[in-house]
C-alpha positions as CSV (number, residue, x, y, z in Angstrom):
1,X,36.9,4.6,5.2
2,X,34.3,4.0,2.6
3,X,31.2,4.5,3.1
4,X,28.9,2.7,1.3
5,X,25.3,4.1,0.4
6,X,22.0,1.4,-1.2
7,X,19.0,3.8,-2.6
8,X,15.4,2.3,-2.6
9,X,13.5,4.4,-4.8
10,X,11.7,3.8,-7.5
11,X,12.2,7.0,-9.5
12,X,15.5,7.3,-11.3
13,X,15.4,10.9,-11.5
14,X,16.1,10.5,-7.5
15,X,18.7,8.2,-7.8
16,X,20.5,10.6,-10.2
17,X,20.2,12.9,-7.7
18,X,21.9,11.3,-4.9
19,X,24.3,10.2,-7.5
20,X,25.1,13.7,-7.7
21,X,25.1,14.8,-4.4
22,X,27.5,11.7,-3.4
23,X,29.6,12.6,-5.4
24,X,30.6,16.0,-4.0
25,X,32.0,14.3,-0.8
26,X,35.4,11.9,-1.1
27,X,34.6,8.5,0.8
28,X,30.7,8.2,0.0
29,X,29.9,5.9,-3.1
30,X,26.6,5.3,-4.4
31,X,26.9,1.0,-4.4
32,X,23.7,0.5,-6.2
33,X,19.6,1.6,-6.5
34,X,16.7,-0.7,-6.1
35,X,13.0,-0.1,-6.6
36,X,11.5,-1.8,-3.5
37,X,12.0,-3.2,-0.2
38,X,12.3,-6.8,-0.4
39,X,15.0,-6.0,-2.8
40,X,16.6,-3.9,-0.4
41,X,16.6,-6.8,2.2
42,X,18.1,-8.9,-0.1
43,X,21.2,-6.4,-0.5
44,X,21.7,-6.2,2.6
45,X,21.5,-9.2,3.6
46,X,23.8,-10.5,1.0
47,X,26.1,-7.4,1.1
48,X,25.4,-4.9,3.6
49,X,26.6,-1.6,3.3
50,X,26.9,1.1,6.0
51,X,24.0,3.3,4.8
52,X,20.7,2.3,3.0
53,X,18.6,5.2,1.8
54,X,14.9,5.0,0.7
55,X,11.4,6.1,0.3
56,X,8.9,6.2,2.7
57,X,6.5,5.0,-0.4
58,X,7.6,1.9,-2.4
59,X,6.6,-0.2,-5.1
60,X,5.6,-3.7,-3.8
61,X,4.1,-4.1,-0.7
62,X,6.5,-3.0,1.7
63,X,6.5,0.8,3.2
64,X,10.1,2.4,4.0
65,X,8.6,2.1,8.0
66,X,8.2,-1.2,7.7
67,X,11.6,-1.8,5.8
68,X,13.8,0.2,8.2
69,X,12.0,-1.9,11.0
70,X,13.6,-5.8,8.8
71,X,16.2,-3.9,7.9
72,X,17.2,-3.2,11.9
73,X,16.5,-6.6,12.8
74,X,18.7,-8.3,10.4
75,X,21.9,-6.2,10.1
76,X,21.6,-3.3,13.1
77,X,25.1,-1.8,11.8
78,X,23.3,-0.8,8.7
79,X,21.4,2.8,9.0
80,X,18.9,3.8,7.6
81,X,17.5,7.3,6.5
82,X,14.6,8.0,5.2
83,X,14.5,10.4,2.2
84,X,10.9,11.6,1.1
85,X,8.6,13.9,-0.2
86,X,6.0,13.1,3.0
87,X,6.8,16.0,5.4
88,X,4.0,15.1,7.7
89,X,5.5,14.9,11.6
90,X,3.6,10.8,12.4
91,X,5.8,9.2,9.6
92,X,9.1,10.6,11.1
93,X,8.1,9.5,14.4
94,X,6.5,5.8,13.0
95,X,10.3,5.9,11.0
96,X,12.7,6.5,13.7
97,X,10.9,4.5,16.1
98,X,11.5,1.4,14.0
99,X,15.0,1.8,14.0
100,X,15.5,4.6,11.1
101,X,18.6,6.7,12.1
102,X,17.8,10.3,10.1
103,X,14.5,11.5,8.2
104,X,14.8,14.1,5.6
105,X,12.5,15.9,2.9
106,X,13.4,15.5,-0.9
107,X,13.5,19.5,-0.4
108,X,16.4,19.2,1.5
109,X,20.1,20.6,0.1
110,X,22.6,18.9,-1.0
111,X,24.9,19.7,2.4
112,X,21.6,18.3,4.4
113,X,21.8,15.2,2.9
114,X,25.0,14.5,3.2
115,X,25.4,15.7,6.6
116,X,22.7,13.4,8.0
117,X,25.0,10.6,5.8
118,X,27.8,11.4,8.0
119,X,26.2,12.0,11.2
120,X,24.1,8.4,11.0
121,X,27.5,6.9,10.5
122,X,28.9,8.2,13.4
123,X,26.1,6.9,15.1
124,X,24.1,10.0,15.7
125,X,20.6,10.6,14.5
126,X,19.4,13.2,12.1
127,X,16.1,15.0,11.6
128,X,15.0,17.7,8.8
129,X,14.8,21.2,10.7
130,X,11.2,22.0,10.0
131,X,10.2,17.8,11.0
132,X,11.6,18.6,14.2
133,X,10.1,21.2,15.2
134,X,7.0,19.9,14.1
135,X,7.8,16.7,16.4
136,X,8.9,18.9,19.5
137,X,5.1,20.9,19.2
138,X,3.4,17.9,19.2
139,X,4.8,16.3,21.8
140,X,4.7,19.1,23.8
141,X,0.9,19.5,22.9
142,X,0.3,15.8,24.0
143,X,2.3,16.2,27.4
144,X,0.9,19.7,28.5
145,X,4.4,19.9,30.3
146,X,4.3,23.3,29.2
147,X,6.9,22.9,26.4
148,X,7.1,26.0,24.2
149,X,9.9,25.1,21.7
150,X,7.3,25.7,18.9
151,X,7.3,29.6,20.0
152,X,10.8,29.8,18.1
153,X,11.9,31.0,14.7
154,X,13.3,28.4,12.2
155,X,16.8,30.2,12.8
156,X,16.4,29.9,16.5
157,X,15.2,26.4,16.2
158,X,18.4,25.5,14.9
159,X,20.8,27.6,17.3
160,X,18.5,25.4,20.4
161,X,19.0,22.3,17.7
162,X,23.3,22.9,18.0
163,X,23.4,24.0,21.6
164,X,22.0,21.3,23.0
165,X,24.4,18.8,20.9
166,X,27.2,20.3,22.7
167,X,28.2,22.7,19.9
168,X,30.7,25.2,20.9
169,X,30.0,28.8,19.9
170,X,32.4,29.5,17.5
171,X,31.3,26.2,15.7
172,X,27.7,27.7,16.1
173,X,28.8,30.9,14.6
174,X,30.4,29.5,11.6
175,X,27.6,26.8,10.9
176,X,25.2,29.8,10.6
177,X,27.7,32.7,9.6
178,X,26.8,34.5,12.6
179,X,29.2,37.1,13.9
180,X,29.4,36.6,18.1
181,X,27.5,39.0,18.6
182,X,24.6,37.6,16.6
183,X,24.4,34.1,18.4
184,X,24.6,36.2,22.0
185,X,21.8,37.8,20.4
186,X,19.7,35.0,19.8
187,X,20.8,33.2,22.7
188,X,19.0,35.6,24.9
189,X,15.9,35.6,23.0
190,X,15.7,32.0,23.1
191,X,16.2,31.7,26.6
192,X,13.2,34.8,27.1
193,X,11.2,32.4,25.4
194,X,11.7,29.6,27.0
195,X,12.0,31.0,30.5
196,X,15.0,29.7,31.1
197,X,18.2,31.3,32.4
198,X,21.4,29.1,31.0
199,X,22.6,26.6,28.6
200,X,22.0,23.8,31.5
201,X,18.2,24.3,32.0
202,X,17.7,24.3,28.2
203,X,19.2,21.3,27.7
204,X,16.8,20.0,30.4
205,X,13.9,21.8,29.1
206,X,14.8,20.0,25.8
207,X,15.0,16.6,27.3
208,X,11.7,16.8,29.1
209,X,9.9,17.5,25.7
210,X,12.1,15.4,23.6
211,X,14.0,17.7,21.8
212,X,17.1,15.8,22.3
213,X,15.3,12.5,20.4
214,X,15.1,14.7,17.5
């Protein structure tokens, strides 16, 4: 299958970018690049591809939020992820919430971007690490549920971030070239942290605080 990619940025430095990154991976192409949202509307509404790409700041008068929202509404087989140099926590939230599928920082690698291509197509959602974690402290600020996910490292951030999807431990171990060993390691430090005692109440201590949104 071919997956078909729209940019919305109005930077061509970014587009040859992507351009690159796309072409690493067999199956993605890069269909075409447009400088604003009402162009990207019109694409996909005359030729919708299965990914559209884009800013969260746009010429014309149309934000990325407000793009992903139209774009949604008119074709909902058609994801969107929102690729951006804003790293502030509200704009990820405002972006998913109107129907975005994956929000990532123009610091993000290569692999990062074309793993949140992949896993918006298979109708997952993807978030940049450090967003995340920035979402999961504020929510659990604004709840007072006692939600202490913030407390973590980046690198056991993303070992809660895999166990929670269902990641088995030797799929763990090679995403993050960690011996065995290592992830038992962390996986009792997490759970110290946390306070919880098994891979069952994390899960649950990630729903109540919305990890698993992220």
């Amino acid at each position: 299958m071919t997956i078909r990619i729209l940019l919305v940025d109005d930077h061509r430095i970014v587009e040859f970018g992507l351009r690159a990154m796309i072409a690493q991976r067999p199956g993605l192409v890069l269909v075409g690049a447009v400088a604003t949202a009402e162009e990207a509307i019109a694409w996909v509404r005359r030729d919708p591809p299965e990914v559209v790409v884009l800013d969260l700041r746009l010429a014309g008068g149309m934000d990325g939020i407000e793009a992903a929202r139209r774009i949604a509404a008119l074709c909902p087989a058609v994801r969107t992820i929102c690729y951006t140099a804003a790293d502030e926590e509200p704009f990820a939230s405002q972006f998913l919430a109107a129907g975005g599928k994956a929000y990532l920082t123009k610091a993000a690698s290569a692999d990062e971007v074309l793993t949140a291509i992949e896993r918006v197509v298979a109708g997952g959602r993807y978030v940049a690490l450090e967003i995340a974690q920035k979402m999961v402290a504020n929510r659990a600020e604004r709840r007072g549920d006692g939600c202490c996910f913030e407390r973590l490292t980046p690198r056991g951030f993303e070992v809660v971030r895999r166990i929670i999807k269902g990641q088995k431990n030797r799929a763990i171990c090679e995403a993050l070239h960690f011996t065995p060993q290592t992830l038992s390691t962390h996986r009792r430090r997490i759970y110290a942290k946390l306070g919880v005692s098994s891979d069952v109440e994390l899960v649950h201590l990630a729903r109540r605080c919305g990890l698993l949104d992220a």
